[in-house]
N, C-alpha and C positions, 0 to 999 in steps of 0.2 A: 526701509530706505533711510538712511541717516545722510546727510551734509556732507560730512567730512568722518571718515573711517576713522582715521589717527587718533583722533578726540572720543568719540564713540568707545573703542576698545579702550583706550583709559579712560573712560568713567566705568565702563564694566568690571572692570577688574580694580578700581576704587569702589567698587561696591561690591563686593564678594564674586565677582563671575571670573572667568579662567578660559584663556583664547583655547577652543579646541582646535579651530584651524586658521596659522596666519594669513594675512593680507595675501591673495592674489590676486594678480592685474594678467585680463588673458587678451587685453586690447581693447575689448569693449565693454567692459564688467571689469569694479574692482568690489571685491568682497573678502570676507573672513567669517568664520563661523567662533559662536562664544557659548559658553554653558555659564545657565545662571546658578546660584547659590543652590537650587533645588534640583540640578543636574540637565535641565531642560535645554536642548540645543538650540538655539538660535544663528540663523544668518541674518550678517548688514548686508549690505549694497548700499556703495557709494553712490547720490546720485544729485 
């Protein structure tokens, strides 16, 4: 769970990681999925 998305994916992606799936907002959940440098999938949720 991170803070704020926006900020979140660009630090990942200033640190070698790569959005595998953008920002979506379905109403009550906003998230996005990120691969770090090692290919490892990660989801945030904003919260």
């Amino acid at each position: 769970m991170v803070p704020d998305l926006g900020k979140a994916l660009e630090a990942a992606q200033a640190e070698g990681g790569a959005i595998a799936m953008p920002v979506v907002d379905n109403g009550w959940v906003k998230k996005a999925q990120v691969r770090d440098p090692a290919g490892n999938l990660l989801t945030l949720i904003q919260g």
